[in-house]
C-alpha positions in Angstrom: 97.3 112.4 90.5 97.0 111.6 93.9 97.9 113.9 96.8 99.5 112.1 99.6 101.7 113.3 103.0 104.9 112.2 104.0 106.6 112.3 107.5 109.9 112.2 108.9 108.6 113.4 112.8 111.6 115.7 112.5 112.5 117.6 115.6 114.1 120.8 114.8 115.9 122.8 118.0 114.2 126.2 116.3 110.9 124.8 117.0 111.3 124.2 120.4 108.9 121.6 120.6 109.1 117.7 122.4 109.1 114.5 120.9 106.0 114.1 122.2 104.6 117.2 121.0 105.8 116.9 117.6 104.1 113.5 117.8 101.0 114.3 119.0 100.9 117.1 116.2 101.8 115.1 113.5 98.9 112.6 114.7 96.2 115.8 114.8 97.4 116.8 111.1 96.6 113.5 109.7 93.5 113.4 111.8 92.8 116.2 109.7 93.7 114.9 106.9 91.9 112.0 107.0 88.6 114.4 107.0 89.5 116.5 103.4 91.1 114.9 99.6 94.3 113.4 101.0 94.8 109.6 99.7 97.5 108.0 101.9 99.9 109.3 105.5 103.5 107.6 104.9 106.0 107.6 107.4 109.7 106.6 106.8 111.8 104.5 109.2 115.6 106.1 110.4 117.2 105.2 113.5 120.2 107.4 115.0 119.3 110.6 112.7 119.0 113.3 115.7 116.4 116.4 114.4 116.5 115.5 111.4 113.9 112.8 112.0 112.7 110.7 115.2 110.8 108.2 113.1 112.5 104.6 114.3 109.3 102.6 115.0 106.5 103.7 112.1 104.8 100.8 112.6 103.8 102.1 116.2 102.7 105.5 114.9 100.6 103.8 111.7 99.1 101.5 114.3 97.8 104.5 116.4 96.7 106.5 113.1 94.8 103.5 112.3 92.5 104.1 115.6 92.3 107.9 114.5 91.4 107.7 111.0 88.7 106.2 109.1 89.7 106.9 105.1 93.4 108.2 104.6 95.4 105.0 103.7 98.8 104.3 106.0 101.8 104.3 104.3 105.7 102.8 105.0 108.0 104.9 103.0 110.0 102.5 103.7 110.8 99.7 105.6 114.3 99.4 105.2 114.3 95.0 104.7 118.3 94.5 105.2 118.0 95.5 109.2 114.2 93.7 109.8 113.8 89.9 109.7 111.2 89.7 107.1 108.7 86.9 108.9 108.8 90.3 111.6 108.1 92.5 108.8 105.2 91.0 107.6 103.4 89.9 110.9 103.6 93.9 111.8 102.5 94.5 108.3 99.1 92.5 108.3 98.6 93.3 111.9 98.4 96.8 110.4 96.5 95.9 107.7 93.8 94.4 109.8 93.7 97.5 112.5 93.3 100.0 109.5 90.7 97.9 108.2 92.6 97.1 104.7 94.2 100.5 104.7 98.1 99.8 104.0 100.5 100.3 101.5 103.8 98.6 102.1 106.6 99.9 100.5 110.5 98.8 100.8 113.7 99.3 100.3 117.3 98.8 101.5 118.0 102.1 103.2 121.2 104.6 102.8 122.8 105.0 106.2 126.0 102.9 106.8 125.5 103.9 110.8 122.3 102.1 110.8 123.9 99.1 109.0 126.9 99.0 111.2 124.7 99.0 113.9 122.3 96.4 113.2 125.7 94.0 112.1 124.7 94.1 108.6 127.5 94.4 105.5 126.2 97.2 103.4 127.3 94.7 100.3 125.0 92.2 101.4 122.1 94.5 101.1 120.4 93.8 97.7 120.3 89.9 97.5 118.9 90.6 101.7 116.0 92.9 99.8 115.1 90.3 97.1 115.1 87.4 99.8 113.1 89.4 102.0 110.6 90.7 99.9 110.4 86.9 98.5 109.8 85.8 101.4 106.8 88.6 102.3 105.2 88.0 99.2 104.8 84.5 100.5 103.9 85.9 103.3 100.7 87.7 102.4 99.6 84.8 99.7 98.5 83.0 103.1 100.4 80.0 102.6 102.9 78.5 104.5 106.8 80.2 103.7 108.8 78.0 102.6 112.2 79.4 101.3 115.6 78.3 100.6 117.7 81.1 100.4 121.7 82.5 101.0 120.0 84.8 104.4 117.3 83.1 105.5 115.9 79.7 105.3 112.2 78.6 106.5 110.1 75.7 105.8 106.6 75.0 106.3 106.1 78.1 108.4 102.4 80.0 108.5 102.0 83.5 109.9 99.3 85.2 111.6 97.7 86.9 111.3 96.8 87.8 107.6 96.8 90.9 105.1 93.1 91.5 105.1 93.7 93.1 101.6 93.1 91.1 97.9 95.3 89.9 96.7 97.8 92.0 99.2 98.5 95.7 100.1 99.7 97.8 97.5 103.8 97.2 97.0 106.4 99.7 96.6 110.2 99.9 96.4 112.1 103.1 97.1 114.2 103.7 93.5 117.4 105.4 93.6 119.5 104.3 90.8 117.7 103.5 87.3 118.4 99.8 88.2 116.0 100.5 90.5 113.5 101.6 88.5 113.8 98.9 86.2 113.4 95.8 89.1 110.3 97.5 90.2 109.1 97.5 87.0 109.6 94.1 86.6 108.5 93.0 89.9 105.5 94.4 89.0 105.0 97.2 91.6 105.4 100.7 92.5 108.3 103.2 92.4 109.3 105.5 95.2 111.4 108.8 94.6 112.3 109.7 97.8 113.8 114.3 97.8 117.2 112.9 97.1 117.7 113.7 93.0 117.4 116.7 91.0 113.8 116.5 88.5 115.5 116.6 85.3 117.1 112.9 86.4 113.8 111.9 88.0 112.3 112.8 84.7 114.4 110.3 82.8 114.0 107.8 85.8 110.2 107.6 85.4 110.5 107.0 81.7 112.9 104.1 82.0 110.4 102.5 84.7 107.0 102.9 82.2 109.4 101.8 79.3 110.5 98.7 81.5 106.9 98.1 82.7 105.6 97.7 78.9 109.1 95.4 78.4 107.7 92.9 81.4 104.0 93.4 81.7 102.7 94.8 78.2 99.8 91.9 78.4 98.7 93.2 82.0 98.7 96.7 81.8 94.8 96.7 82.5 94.8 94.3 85.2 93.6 96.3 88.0 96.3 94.7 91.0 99.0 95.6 88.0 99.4 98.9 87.3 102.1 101.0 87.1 103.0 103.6 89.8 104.9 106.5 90.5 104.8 108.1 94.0 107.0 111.4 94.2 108.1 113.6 97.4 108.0 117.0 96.9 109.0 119.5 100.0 106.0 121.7 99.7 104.7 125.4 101.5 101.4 126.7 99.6 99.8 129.7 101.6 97.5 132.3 100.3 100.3 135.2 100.6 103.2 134.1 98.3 106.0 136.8 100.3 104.7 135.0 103.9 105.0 131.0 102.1 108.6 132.3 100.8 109.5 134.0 104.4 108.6 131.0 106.3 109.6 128.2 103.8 113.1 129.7 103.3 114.6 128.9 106.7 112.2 125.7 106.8 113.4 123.8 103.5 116.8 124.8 104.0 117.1 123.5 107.6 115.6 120.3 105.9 118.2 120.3 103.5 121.3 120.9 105.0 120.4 118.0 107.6 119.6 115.9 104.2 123.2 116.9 103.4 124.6 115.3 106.1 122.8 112.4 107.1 123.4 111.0 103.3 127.3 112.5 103.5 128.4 109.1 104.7 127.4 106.8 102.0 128.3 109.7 99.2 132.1 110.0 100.9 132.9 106.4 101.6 131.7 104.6 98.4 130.4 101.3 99.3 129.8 98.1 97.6 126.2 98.1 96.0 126.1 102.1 96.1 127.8 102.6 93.4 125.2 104.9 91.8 125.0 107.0 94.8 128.9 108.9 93.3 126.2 110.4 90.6 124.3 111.9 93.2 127.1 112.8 95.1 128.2 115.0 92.2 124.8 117.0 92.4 124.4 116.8 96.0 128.4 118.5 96.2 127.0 121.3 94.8 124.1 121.5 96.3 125.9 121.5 100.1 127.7 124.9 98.7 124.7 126.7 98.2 122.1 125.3 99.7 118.7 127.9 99.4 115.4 127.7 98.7 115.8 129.2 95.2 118.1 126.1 94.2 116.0 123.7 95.6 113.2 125.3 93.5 115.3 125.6 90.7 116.0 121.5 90.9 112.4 120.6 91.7 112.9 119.7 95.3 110.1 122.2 96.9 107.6 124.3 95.8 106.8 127.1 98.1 103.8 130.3 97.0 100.6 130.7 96.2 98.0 128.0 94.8 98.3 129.6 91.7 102.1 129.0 91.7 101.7 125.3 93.4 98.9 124.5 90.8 101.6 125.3 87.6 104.3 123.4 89.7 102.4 120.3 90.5 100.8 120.0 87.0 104.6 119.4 85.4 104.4 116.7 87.9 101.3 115.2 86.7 102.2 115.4 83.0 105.4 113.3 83.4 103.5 110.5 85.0 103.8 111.2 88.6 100.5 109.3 90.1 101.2 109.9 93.6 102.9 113.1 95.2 104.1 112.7 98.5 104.1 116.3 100.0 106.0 117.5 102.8 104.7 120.0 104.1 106.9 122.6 105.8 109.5 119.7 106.0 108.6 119.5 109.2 110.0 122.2 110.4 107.0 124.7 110.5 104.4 125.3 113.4 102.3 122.7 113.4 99.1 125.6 112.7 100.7 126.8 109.4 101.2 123.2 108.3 97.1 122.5 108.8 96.6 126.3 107.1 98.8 124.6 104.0 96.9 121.6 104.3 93.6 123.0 104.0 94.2 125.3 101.4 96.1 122.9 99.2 92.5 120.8 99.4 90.5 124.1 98.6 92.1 125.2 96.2 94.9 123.1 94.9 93.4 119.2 94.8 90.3 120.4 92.6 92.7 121.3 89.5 93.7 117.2 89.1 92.3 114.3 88.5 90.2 112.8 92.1 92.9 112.3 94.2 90.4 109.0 95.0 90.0 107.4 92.2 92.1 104.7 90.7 
C-alpha cells in the first residue's frame, strides 16, 4: 500500500494563520516529504469554499512543488472537467508533467458544488456527458496526436497541443468515484478510483469490490499489463503521535472542525437533489446523521479518521490494506493542526508506521 498526502490548503480562523502562511507551510511539509516514504502530494481544486479550503488554482501550487521536490509524485485530486475547457486542462497538465520531470498523476472528476457550477454557467445535468467528452478529448490529448473530436460540448479538428506529457504512455489516470456507477466506468475505462472522506467504510468496502469485480468483467486479459492495473486511492483524515491522550486532544477539535465544514459545503447538492446526483440522497441519509453528532468518535466509528498511537494507526490502516486499498491519501490534521505537529505526524508515521506495509515505492 502506498502512503500518499492530500491537501485542501484549508484556512481555519482557530489557527490564526494567512493564506500565505498556510501556503508556505503546506509547501515546507511536502518539502519534507519528498525527503522520507511518501509516494505522491495531491491537491484538490474548490473555488468559493471560505476556511474550509483555499485551493482554486492546484496547478499553480503543483507547479511550484515541482521546483521543490525531487521524488514525491504531484497529484490532482481532482480537476473538476465540467468548469475547465479540456484542450486547457491538458496543456497545464503536460506543462506539469514536464516541470516535475514525469512526476504527475492526473486524476478527474465532475465536482459536487452547485455554487461552483452556477458560477462557471454550467447545468449541473450536463455534467457527465461534459466529463466523458472531456476526458475523450485529454486522452487524445496526451497520445500526441492531433484532437480531433466531434462531440455534443466541444468540437475540434486537426488541433496539436504543446507541449507534451513526458510520461509513457501518459500520467497515471484517475476518476473521483462517488456512486457505484462510478466505480464501475473507472473500471471500464481502465483507470484508477478515487474515494474522496465523503462515505461511511462499510459502503466504501462494497464500492471497492464492485470496481475489482468490474475490472476482471472489462480487462480480465490485461490484468498484468503494467500501464493497466487496477487502483484504489483512499482519503483517510489521519493524527498519529507517539502519546495517544495528546493525538486524541488535538485531533478532536481538528477533525471535527473539518467535518462540520464538510457538512456544509456538500449541504447544497444533498438538499436540492439535482439531475445526475441522484446517488448523492444515499449519502445524504448518512451524512443527516452524521451533522447531529458530529465527533471524533463517530468519525472513527465510520472509518473517516484515525487518530492515536502507531500501534493503533498500524491495526487501522492494515483493514485498509486488506480490502484492496493501494493508495491511502492521508490528511493529516485535516489541516487544521500547527503546521509543527503535522511534520511530527509525518515523521513518525514514516518511522514507525510505513515499515509495517508493503514499499510504499514499489509498484
Amino acid at each position: 500500500m502506498h502512503f500518499d498526502l492530500f491537501y485542501e490548503l484549508s484556512v481555519p480562523e482557530q489557527l490564526g494563520c494567512s493564506e500565505q502562511q498556510i501556503f508556505s507551510q503546506a509547501l515546507n511539509e511536502i518539502s519534507l516529504a519528498d525527503t522520507l516514504s511518501f509516494q505522491t502530494a495531491w491537491l484538490v481544486e474548490h473555488h468559493y469554499m471560505k476556511g474550509y479550503s483555499h485551493s482554486s488554482a492546484p496547478e499553480l501550487f503543483l507547479a511550484a512543488l515541482s521546483q521543490r521536490t525531487k521524488n514525491i509524485r504531484l497529484g490532482h485530486a481532482i480537476v473538476p472537467l465540467p468548469y475547465n475547457h479540456p484542450v486547457r486542462v491538458a496543456e497545464r497538465a503536460a506543462t506539469l508533467d514536464i516541470l516535475s520531470n514525469g512526476r504527475l498523476e492526473f486524476g478527474f472528476g465532475r465536482g459536487f458544488s452547485p455554487k461552483e457550477y452556477d458560477s462557471f454557467g454550467v447545468a449541473m445535468s450536463d455534467s457527465r456527458t461534459i466529463t466523458s467528452e472531456s476526458f475523450e478529448i485529454i486522452k487524445q490529448s496526451f497520445s500526441g496526436k492531433p484532437i480531433n473530436y466531434d462531440g455534443e460540448h466541444y468540437k475540434l479538428s486537426d488541433i496539436e497541443l504543446f507541449p507534451k506529457v513526458l510520461q509513457t504512455p501518459h500520467p497515471p489516470l484517475w476518476t473521483a468515484a462517488v456512486s457505484p456507477s462510478s466505480y464501475e466506468m473507472a473500471a471500464k475505462l481502465g483507470i484508477g478510483a478515487m474515494v474522496g472522506p465523503f462515505k461511511p467504510w462499510f459502503m466504501v468496502k462494497e464500492d471497492i469490490k464492485l470496481y475489482r469485480k468490474s475490472w476482471t468483467k472489462y480487462h480480465n486479459d490485461t490484468t498484468n499489463n503494467a500501464s493497466l492495473n487496477p487502483k484504489v486511492a483512499m482519503t483517510v483524515g489521519i493524527l498519529c503521535l507517539e502519546d495517544e491522550k495528546r493525538a486524541h486532544d488535538i485531533g478532536k477539535p481538528a477533525f471535527e472542525w473539518f467535518y462540520r465544514n464538510l457538512l456544509q459545503q456538500t449541504s447544497p447538492v444533498l438538499k436540492n437533489l439535482h439531475e445526475s446526483y441522484e446517488y448523492y440522497k444515499s449519502i445524504g441519509k448518512f451524512q443527516g446523521l452524521l451533522s447531529k453528532t458530529v465527533n471524533l468518535k463517530v468519525l472513527e466509528t465510520f472509518g473517516l479518521v484515525i487518530v492515536g498511537n502507531p500501534e493503533h494507526c498500524v491495526t487501522k490502516l492494515k483493514k485498509l490494506e486488506a480490502a484492496s486499498v493501494d493508495h491511502v491519501l492521508l490528511a493529516i490534521g485535516a489541516g487544521a493542526i500547527d503546521t509543527n505537529i503535522v511534520k511530527e505526524s509525518m515523521q513518525l508515521i514514516n518511522d514507525q508506521v510505513i515499515p509495517h506495509f508493503r514499499s510504499s515505492h514499489s509498484e
